[in-house]
C-alpha positions in Angstrom: 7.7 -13.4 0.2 10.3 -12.5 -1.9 10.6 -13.1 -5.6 13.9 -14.1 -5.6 13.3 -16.8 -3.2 13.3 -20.8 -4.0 9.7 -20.7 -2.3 8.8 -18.3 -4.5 10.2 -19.5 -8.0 9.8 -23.6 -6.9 6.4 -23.5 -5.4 4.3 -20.2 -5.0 5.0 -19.0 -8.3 4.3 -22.2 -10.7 1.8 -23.3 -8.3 -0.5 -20.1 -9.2 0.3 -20.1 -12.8 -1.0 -23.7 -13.0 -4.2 -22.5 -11.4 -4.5 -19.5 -12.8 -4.2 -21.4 -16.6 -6.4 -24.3 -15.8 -9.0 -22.5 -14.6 -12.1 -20.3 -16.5 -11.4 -16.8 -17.0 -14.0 -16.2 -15.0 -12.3 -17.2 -11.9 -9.2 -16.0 -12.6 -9.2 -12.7 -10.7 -10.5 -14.4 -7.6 -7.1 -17.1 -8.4 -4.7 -13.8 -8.7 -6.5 -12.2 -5.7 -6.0 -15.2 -3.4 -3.1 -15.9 -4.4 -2.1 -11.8 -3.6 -3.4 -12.3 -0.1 -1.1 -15.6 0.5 1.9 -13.7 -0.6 1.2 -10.3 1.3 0.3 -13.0 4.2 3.5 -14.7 4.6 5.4 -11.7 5.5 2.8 -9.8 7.2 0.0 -11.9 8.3 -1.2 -9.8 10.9 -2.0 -6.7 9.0 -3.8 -8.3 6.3 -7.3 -7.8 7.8 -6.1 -4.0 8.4 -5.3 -3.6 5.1 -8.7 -5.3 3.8 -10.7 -3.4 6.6 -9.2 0.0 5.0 -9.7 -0.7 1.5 -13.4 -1.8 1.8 -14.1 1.6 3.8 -12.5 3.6 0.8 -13.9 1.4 -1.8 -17.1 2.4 -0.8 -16.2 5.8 0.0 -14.9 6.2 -3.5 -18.0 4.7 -4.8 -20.2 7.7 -3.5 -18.2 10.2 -5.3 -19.4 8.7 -8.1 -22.7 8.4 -7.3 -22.9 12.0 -5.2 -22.3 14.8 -6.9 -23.3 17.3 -4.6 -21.1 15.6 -1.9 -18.6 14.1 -3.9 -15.8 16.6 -3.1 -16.4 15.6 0.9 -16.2 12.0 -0.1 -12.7 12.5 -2.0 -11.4 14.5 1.3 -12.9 11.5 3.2 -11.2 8.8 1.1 -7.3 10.9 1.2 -7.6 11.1 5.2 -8.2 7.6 5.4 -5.2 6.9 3.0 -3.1 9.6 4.2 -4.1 9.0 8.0 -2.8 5.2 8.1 0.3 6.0 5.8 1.5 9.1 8.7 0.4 6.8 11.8 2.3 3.2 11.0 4.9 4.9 9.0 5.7 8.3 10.3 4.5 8.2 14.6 7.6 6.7 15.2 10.0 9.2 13.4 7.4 12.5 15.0 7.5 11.2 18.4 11.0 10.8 18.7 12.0 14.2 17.7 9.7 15.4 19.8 10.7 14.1 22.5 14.4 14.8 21.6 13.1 18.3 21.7 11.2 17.8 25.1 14.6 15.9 27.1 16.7 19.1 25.2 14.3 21.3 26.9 14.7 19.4 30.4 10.9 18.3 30.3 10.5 14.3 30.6 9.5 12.6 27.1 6.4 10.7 25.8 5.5 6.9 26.7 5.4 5.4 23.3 4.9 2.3 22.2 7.0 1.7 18.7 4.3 0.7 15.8 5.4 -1.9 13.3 5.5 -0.7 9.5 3.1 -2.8 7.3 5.1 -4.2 4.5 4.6 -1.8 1.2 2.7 0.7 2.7 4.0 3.4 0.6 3.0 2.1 -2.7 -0.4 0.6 -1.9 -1.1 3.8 -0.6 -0.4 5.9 -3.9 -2.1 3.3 -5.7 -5.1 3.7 -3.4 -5.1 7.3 -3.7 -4.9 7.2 -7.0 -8.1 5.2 -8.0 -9.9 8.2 -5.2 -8.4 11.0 -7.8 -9.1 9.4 -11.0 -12.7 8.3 -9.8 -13.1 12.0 -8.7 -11.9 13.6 -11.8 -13.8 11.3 -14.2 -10.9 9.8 -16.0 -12.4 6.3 -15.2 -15.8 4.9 -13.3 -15.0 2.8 -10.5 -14.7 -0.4 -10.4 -18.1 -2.3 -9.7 -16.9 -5.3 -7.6 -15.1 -4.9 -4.5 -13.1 -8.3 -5.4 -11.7 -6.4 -8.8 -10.7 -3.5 -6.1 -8.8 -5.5 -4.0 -7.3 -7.4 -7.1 -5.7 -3.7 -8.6 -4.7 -2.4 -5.1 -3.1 -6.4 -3.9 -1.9 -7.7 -7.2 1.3 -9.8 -5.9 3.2 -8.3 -9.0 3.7 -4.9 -7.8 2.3 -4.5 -4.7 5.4 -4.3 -2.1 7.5 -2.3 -4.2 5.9 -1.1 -7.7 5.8 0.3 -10.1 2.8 2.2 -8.6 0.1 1.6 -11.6 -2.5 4.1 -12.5 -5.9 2.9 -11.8 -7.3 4.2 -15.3 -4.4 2.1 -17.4 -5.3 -1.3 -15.7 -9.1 -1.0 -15.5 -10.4 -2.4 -18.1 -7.9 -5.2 -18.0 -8.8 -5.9 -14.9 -12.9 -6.9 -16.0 -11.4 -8.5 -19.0 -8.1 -8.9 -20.4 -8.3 -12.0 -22.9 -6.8 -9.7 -25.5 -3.4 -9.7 -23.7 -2.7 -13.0 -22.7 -1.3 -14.4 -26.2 1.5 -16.9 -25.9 3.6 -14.1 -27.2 2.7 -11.7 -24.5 3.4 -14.4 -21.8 6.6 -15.3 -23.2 7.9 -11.7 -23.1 6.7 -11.2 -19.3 8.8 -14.8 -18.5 12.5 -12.9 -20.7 11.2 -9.9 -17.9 10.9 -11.7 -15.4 14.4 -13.6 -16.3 16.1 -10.8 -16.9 14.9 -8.6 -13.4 16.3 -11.7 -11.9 19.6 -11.7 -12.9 19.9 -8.2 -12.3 19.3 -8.6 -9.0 20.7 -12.0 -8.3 23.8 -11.4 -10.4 24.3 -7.9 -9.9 22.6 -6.0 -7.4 23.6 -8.9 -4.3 27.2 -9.1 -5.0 27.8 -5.6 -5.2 25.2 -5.1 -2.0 27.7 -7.3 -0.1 30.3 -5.2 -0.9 28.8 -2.2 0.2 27.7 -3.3 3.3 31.2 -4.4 4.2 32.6 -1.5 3.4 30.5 0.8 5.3 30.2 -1.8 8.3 34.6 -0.8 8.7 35.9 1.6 11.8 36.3 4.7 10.1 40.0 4.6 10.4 39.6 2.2 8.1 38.3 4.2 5.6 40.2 6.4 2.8 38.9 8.6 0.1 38.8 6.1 -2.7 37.3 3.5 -0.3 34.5 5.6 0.4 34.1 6.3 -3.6 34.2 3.0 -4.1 31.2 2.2 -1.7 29.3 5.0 -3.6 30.1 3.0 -6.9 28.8 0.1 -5.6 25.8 1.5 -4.1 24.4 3.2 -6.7 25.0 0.2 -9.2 22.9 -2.0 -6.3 20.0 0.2 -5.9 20.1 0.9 -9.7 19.8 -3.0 -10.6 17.9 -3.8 -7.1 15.2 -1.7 -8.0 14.9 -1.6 -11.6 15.5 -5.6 -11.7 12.1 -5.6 -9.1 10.3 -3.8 -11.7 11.5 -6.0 -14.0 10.2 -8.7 -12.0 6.6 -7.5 -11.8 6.7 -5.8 -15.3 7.5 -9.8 -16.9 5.0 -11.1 -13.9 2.1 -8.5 -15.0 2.4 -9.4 -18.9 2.2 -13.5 -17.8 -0.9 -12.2 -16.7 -2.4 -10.2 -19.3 -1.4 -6.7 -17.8 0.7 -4.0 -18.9 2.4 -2.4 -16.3 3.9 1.1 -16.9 7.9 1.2 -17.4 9.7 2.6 -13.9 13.6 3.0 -15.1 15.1 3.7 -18.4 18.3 4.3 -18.5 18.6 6.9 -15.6 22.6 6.9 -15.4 23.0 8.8 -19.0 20.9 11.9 -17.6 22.6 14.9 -18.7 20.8 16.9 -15.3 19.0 16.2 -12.6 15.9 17.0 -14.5 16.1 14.5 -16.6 17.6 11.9 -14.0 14.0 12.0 -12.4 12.6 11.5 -15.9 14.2 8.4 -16.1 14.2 6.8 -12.4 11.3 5.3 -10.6 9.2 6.6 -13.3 6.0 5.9 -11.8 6.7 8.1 -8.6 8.0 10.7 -10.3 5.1 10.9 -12.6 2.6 10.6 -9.8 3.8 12.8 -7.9 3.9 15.5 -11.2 0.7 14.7 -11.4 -1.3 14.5 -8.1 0.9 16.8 -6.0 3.2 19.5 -8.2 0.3 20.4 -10.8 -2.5 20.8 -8.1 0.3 23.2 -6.4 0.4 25.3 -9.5 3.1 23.2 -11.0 4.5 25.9 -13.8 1.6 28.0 -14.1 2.7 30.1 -11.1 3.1 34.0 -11.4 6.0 34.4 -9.5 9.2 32.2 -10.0 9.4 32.1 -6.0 6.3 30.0 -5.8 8.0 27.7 -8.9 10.9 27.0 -6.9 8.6 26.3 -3.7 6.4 24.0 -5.3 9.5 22.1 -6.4 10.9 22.2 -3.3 7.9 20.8 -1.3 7.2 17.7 -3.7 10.9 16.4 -3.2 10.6 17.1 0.5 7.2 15.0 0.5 9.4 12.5 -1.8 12.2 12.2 0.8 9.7 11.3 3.2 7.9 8.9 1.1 11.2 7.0 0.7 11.5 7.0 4.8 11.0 8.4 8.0 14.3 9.6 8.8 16.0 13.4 8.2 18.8 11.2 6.0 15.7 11.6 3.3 14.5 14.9 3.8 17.9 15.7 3.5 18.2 13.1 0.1 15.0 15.0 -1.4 16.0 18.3 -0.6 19.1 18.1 -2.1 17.7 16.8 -5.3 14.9 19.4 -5.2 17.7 22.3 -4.9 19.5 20.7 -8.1 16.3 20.8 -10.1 16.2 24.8 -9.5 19.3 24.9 -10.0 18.7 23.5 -13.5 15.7 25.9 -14.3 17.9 28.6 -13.0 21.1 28.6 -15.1 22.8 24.7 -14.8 20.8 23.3 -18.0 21.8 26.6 -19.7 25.1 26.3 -18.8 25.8 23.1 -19.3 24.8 23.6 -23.0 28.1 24.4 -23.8 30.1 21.7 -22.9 29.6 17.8 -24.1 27.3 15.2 -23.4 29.9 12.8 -21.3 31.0 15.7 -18.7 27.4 17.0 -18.6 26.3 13.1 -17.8 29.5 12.6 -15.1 28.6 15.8 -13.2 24.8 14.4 -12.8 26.1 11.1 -12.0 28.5 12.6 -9.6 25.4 14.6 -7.7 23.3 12.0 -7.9 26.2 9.7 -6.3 26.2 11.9 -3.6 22.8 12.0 -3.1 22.7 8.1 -2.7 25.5 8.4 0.4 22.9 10.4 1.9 20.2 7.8 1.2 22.0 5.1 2.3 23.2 6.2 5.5 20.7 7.1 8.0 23.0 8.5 10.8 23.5 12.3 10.2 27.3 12.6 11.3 28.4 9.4 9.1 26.9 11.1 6.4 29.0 14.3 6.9 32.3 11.7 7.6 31.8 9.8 4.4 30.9 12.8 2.6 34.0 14.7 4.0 36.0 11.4 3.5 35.0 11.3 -0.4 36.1 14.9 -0.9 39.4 14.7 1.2 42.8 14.7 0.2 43.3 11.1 1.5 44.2 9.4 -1.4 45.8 6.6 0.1 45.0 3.0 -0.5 43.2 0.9 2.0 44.0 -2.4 3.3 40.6 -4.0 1.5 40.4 -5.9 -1.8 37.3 -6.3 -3.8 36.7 -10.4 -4.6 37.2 -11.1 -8.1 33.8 -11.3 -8.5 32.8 -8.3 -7.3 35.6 -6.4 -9.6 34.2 -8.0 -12.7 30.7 -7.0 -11.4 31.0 -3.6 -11.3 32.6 -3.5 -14.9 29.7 -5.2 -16.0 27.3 -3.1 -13.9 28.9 0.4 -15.4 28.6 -0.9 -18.8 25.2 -1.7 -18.6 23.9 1.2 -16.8 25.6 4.0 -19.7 25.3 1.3 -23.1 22.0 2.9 -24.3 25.0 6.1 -25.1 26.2 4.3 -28.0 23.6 4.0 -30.7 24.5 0.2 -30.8 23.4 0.0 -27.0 20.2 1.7 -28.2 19.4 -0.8 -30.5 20.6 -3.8 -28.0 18.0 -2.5 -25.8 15.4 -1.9 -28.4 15.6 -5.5 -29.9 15.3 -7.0 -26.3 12.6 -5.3 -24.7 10.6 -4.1 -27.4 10.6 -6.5 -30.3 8.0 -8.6 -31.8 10.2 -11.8 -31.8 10.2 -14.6 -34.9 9.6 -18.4 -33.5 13.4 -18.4 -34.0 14.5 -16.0 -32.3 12.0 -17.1 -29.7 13.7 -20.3 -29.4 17.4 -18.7 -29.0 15.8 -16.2 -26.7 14.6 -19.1 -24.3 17.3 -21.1 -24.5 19.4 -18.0 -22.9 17.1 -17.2 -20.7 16.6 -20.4 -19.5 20.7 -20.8 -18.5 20.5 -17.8 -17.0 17.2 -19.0 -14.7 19.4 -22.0 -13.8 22.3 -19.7 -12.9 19.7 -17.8 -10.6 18.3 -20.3 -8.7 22.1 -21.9 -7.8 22.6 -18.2 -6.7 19.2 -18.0 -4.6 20.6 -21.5 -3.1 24.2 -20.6 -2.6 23.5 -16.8 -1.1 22.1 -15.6 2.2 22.5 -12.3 1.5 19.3 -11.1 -0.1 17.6 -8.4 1.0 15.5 -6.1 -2.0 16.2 -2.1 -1.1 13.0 -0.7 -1.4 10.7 -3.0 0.5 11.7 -0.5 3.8 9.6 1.6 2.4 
């Protein structure tokens, strides 16, 4: 079910705020874990009992290293194969059985009998977010969770749980036995201007640009000159930019309706200044996650040699790549941002010292840009045509015209995605996300908001073209 859908915004969503408010607090975990299961259940009904059937095992698994010490270290092993193990069969079989049986036909031998297995809906983040109440049980940051309902409820949430941001089980916890402290009329007010505002990022932005995009790169590539192929990197990175971050958005605004506080995912990533900081500042949660369970049990910086530094780095954004998908266009997309970010430690953060902030942040931009064609495109010689087509000498001008629309877009998107450079955009951003609002300004506020819901839902109604990037993976 997706959130900008009339069946969710008409019906599922007021439907289970009603409940959830009319009832007592003590049922309303058991309302916002139905309700989870309904929504996960509507696009994937027949993995539901899967997905139930591997979180009681590990719920219980993860209880005993609590309870165990003296096997508690073979429980945590138990509970990260069982993750691990369903993530690499329904997401990655396919992608290992093909190329070895591309290997087998290049070899002359006859390839595998394989039947193709479906990928659950979200597997990639319920699977971090899994993994991560295992680690943080088994390093004592938190005791787990004493009713398997409460488990399900932080693993299912409907908020975050196709596409994030991937919450850490220890910031959640506690709200998730009791939260009455966070659900002021304040608090739910803010998560519905969120919610709003992820909306129209993706509604207003992130769709007409994606149409865009997809007909440019759906043209014969005679078709296609050097600035049309800029332009459909433009456009690309400005859709998966306000796609994504508007999603977070979305479940941020949803999560404070409902008395939690999910962690921030973006902020501001398109004024990075390197590549370093890029991943600082985009899917925030993943990045930190990954810092945290993967590069620092690796050695992270503590490492005596420098080789070992730079191979540490390298394997986390190869592991990153293949998080995002199983395809080479991703190992390829995470190696080449892992080779940038020794690059940086080397000499490129040095270097780039000495000249100013806006050719420092249009050189990131410019790598990152890349890096998105490579996302984007899954086949490995469009890549290299696109890529070769962007750095050409064919300068002249297609026979393709953006709408009007689409032109005024992509102004709009640019602006928003570098305004937090000006100290005025700073302060825009400050007062909208992260002031306490007067009952003024909290009438002004809704009054905005509440156009631009209207001018939403006419687009949900008008538009078939709403797909939301990261629910692939």
């Amino acid at each position: 079910m997706l959130f900008s859908s009339i069946l969710f915004l008409c019906i599922f969503l007021p439907l289970v705020l009603i409940i959830y408010h009319v009832v007592g607090h003590k049922f309303r975990n058991y309302v916002l874990l139905v309700s989870s299961l309904v929504f996960y259940a509507w696009g994937a009904p027949k993995f539901v009992f899967l997905l139930l059937a591997s979180l009681t095992i590990n719920f219980y698994v993860v209880r005993q290293i609590h309870r165990d010490a003296k096997h508690r270290q073979l429980y945590l092993w138990t509970s990260v194969f069982i993750n691990i193990g369903l993530l690499a069969y329904f997401k990655y079989a396919n992608f290992f059985i093909e190329n070895f049986n591309a290997l087998l036909q290049s070899a002359g031998f006859q390839s595998v009998q394989w039947t193709a297995v479906a990928l659950p809906i979200g597997i990639s983040f319920f699977t971090f977010q899994s993994m991560t109440y295992t680690i943080d049980v088994y390093r004592k940051v938190h005791a787990p969770l004493k009713r398997i309902t409460d488990y399900f409820l932080y693993i299912l949430m409907f908020p975050q749980l196709i596409a994030g941001p991937i919450v850490r089980f220890n910031t959640v916890a506690d709200d998730i036995i009791d939260r009455r402290k966070n659900e002021t009329l304040d608090e739910k007010l803010y998560g519905m201007y969120r919610f709003v505002i992820g909306l129209s990022k993706k509604m207003l932005i992130a769709n007409v640009l994606g149409e865009q995009v997809d007909a440019i790169y759906s043209l014969p590539h005679s078709e296609v000159t050097t600035p049309l192929a800029w332009l459909a990197a433009v456009a690309y990175s400005f859709q998966i930019y306000f796609d994504f971050s508007g999603y977070s958005d979305m479940a941020i605004g949803l999560g404070r309706i409902f008395g939690f506080k999910f962690p921030e995912n973006f902020n501001n990533p398109y004024i990075s200044q390197n590549i370093t900081e890029f991943w600082r500042r985009w899917h925030i949660t993943l990045s930190e996650w990954m810092r945290d369970y993967l590069y620092i049990p690796l050695g992270g910086n503590r490492v005596k040699s420098q080789r070992r530094l730079y191979g540490n780095l390298i394997t986390v954004f190869l592991i990153s790549g293949l998080w995002h998908g199983a395809s080479w266009n991703f190992v390829i997309w995470g190696a080449w941002h892992g080779c940038f970010l020794i690059l940086d430690r080397i000499f490129l953060i040095k270097l780039f010292k000495r000249i100013g902030t806006i050719p420092r942040v249009l050189f990131t931009y410019i790598v990152v840009l890349v890096g998105w064609v490579i996302f984007r495109i899954e086949n490995l010689p469009d890549i290299r045509f696109y890529l070769g087509k962007m750095f050409s000498t064919d300068i002249s001008l297609a026979d393709y015209h953006l709408t009007t629309e689409s032109k005024y877009i992509m102004i709009l998107a640019a602006l928003f995605s570098v305004i937090t450079l000006l100290k005025a955009g700073k302060q825009l951003q400050t007062f909208v996300f992260y002031t306490k609002y007067k009952r003024s300004t909290h009438i002004v506020v809704s009054i905005i908001l509440l156009v631009l819901l209207v001018i939403n839902l006419s687009a949900v109604t008008s538009s078939d073209f709403n797909p939301f990037i990261y629910f692939r993976f």
